[in-house]
C-alpha positions as YAML, in Angstrom:
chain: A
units: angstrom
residues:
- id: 1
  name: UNK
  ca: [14.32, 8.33, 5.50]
- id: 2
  name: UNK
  ca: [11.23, 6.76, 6.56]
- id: 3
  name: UNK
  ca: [9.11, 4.15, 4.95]
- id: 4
  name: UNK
  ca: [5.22, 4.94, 5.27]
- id: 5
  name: UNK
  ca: [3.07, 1.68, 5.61]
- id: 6
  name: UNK
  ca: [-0.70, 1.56, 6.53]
- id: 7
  name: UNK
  ca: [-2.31, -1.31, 7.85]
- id: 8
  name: UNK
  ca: [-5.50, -2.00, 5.82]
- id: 9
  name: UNK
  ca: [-8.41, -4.94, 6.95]
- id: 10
  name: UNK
  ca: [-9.42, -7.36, 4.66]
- id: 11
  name: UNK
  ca: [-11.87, -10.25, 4.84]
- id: 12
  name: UNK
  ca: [-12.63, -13.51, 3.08]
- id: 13
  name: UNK
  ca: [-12.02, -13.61, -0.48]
- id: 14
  name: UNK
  ca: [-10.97, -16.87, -1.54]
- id: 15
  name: UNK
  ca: [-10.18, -18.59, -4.26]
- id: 16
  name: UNK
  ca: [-9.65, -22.08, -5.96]
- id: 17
  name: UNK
  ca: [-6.60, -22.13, -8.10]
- id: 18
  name: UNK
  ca: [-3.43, -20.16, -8.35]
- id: 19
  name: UNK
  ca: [-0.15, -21.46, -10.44]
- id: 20
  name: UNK
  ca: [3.32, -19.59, -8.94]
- id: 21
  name: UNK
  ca: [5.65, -22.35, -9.51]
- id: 22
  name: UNK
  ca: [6.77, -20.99, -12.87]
- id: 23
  name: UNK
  ca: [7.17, -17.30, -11.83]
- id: 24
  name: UNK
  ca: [11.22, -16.69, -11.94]
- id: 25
  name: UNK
  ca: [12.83, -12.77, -12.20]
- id: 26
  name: UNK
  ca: [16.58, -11.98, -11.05]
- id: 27
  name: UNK
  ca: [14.65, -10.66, -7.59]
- id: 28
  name: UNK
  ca: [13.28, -13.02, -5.79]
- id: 29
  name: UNK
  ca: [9.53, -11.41, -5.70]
- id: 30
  name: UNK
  ca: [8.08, -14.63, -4.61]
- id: 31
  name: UNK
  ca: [8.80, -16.90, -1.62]
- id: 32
  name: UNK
  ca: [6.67, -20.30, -0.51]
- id: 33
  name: UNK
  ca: [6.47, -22.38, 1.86]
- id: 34
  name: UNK
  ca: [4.91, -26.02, 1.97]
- id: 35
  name: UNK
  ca: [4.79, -28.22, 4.86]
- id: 36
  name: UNK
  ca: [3.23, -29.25, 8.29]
- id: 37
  name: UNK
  ca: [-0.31, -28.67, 6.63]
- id: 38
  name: UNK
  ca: [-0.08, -25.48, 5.62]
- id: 39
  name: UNK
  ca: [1.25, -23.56, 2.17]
- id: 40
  name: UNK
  ca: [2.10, -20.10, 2.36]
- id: 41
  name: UNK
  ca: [2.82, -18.01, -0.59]
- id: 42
  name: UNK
  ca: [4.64, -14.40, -0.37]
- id: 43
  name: UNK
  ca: [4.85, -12.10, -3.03]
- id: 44
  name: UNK
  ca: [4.87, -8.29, -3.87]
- id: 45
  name: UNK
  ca: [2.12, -6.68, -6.05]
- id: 46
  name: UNK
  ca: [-0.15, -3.88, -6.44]
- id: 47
  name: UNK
  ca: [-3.75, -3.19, -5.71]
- id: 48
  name: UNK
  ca: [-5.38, -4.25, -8.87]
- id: 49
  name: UNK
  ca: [-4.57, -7.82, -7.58]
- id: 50
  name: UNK
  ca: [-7.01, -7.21, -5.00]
- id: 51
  name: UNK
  ca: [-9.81, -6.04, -7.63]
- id: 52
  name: UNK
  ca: [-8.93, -9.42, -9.26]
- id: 53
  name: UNK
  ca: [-9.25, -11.86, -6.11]
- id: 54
  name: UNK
  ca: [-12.69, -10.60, -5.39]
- id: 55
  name: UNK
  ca: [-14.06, -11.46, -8.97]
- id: 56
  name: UNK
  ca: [-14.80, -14.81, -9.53]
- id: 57
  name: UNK
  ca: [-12.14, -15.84, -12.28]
- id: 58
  name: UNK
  ca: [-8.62, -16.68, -11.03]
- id: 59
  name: UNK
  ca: [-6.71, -13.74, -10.96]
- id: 60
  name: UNK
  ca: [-3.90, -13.18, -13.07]
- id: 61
  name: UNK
  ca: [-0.39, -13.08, -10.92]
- id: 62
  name: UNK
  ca: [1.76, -10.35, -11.94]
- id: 63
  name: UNK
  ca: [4.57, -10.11, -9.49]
- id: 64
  name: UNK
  ca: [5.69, -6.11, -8.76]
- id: 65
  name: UNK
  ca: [9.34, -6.25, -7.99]
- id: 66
  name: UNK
  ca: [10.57, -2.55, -9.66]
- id: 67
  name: UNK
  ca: [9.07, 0.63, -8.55]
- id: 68
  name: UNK
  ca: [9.98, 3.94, -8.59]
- id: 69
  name: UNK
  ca: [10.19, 6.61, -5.75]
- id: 70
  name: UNK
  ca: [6.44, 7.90, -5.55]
- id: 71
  name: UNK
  ca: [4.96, 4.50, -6.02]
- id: 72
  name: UNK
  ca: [3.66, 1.54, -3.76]
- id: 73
  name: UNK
  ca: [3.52, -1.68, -3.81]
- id: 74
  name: UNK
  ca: [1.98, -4.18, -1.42]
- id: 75
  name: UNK
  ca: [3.36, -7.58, 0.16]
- id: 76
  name: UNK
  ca: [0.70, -10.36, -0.51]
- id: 77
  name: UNK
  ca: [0.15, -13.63, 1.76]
- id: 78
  name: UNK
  ca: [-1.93, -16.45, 0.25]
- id: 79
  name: UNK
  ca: [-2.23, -19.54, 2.22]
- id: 80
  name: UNK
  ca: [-4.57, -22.72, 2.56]
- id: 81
  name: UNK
  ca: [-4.18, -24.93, 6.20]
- id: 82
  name: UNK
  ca: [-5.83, -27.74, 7.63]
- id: 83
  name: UNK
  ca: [-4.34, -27.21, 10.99]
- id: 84
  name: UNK
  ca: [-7.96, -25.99, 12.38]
- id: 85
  name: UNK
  ca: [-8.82, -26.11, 16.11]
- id: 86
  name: UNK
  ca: [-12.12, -27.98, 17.41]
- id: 87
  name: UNK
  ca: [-14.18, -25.64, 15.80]
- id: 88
  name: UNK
  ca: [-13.02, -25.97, 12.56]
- id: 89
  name: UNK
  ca: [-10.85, -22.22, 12.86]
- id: 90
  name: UNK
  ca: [-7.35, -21.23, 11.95]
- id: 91
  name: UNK
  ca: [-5.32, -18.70, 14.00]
- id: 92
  name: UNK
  ca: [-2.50, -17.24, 11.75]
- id: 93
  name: UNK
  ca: [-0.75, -14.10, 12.43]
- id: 94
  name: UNK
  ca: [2.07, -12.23, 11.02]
- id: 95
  name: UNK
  ca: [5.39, -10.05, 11.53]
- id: 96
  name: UNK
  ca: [7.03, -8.16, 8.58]
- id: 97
  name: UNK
  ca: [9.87, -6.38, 8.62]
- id: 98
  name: UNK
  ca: [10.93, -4.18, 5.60]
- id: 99
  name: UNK
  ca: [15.19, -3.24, 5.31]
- id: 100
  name: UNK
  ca: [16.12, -0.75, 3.24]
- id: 101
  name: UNK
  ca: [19.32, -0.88, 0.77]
- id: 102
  name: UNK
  ca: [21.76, -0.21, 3.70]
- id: 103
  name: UNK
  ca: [20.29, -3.08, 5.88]
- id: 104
  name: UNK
  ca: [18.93, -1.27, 8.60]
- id: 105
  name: UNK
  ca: [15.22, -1.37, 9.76]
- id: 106
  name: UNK
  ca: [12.80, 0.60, 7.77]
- id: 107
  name: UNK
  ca: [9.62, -0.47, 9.08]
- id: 108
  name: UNK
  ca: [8.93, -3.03, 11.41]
- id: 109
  name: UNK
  ca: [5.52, -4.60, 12.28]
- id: 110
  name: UNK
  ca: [4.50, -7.57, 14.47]
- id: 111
  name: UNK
  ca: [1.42, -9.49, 15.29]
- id: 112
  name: UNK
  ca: [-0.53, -8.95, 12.23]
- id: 113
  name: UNK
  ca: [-3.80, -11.04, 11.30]
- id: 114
  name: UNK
  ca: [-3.02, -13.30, 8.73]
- id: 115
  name: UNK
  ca: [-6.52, -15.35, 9.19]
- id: 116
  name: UNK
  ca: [-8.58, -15.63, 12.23]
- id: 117
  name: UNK
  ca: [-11.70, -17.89, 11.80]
- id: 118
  name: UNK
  ca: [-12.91, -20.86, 9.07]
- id: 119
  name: UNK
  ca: [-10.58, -20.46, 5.92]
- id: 120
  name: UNK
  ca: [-11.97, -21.63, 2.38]
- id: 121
  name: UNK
  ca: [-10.31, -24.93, 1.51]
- id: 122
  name: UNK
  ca: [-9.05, -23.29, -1.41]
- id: 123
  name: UNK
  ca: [-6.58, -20.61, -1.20]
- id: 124
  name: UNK
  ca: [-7.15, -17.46, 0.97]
- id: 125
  name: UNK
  ca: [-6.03, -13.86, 0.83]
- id: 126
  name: UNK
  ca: [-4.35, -12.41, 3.92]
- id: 127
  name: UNK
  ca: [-6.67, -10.72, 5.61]
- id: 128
  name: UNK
  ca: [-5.02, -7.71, 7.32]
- id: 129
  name: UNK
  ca: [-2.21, -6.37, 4.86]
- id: 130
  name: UNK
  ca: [0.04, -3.44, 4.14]
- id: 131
  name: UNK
  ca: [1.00, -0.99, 1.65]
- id: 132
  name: UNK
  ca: [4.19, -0.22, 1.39]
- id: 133
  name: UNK
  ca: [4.65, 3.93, -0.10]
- id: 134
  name: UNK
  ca: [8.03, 5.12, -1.12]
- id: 135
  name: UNK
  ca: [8.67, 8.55, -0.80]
- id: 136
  name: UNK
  ca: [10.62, 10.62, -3.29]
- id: 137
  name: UNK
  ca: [13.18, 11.30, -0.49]
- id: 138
  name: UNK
  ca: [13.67, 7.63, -0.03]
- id: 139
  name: UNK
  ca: [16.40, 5.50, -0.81]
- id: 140
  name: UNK
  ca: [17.14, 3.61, -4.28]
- id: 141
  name: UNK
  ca: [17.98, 0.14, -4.56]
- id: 142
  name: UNK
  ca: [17.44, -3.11, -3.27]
- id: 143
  name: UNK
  ca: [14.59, -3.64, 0.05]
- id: 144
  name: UNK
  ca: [14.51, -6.44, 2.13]
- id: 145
  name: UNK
  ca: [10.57, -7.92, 3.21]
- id: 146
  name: UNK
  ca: [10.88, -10.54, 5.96]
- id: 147
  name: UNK
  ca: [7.92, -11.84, 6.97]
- id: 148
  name: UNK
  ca: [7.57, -14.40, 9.80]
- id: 149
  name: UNK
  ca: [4.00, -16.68, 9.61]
- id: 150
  name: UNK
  ca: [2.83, -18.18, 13.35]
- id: 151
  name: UNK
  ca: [0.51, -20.88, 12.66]
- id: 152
  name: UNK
  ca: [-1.39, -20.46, 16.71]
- id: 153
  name: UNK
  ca: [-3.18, -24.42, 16.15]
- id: 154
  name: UNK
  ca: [0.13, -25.86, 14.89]
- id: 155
  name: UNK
  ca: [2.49, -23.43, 17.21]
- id: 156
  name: UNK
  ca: [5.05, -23.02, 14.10]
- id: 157
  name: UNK
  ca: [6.91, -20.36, 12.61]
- id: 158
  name: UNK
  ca: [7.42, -19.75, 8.98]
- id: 159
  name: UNK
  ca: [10.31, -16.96, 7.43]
- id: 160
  name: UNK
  ca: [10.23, -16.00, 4.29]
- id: 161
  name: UNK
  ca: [11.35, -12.96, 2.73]
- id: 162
  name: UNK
  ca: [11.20, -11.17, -0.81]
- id: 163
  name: UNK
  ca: [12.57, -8.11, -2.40]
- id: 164
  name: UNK
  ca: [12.04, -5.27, -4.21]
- id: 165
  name: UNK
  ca: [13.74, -2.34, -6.21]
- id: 166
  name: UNK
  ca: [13.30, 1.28, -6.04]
- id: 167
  name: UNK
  ca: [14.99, 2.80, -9.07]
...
């Protein structure tokens, strides 16, 4: 069973506030990291959260961490960094891997563009992303989404991982 994803481009929306610290469900749909000048924020949601980042009200966060076969669902980065080169520039990729329920690799993707050029000082919105379809042939229960953040000025490497149901 095979997991499609499609690589989709996406550039510069931004915005100024977003509050995740009180988001808690038994999966853990969110994941954050803060440290070394950067903070990274991971979670799964659906497309209407794009819709919402490009208007200018802060968007409402409504984590997606149960779907059924049929459905997708998309893996969200949102960031901010002041690790910027000489020309004021950030160079962040990406690698996600997705497991399925019996551990093994379902899809597997390296050396996405997370941001490449001047971010906002505010928050910023991945800006090459997937979507994640599951088929009705596909498996039920609990996926695995590890994704590992290279910050090129600051030559780190950020894990963090999140899950989601099919049911």
């Amino acid at each position: 069973m095979r997991l499609k994803c499609i690589v989709i481009s996406f550039y510069l929306i931004t915005l100024s506030s977003l509050s995740f610290s009180q988001i808690k469900d038994k999966l853990k749909s969110i994941d954050q990291y803060e440290n070394d000048g950067i903070t990274i924020i991971l979670f799964c949601g659906d497309y209407n959260f794009v819709e919402q980042w490009q208007k200018p009200e802060t968007p409402e966060l409504k984590t997606k961490n149960t779907i059924k076969r049929g459905d997708d669902l998309l893996p969200y980065i949102v960031f901010n960094t002041n690790n910027l080169d000489k020309n004021g520039n950030a160079e962040l990729t990406y690698s996600i891997t997705v497991f399925n329920p019996d551990s093994s690799v379902y899809f597997d993707q390296k050396n996405l563009i997370l941001w490449k050029g001047n971010p906002s000082p505010n928050l910023n919105l991945v800006q090459q992303y997937i979507r994640i379809f599951i088929e009705e042939k596909d498996q039920l229960g609990i996926y695995t989404v590890k994704v590992d953040i290279t910050d090129k000025n600051k030559n780190i490497t950020v894990p963090l991982s999140i899950n989601f149901e099919v049911e």
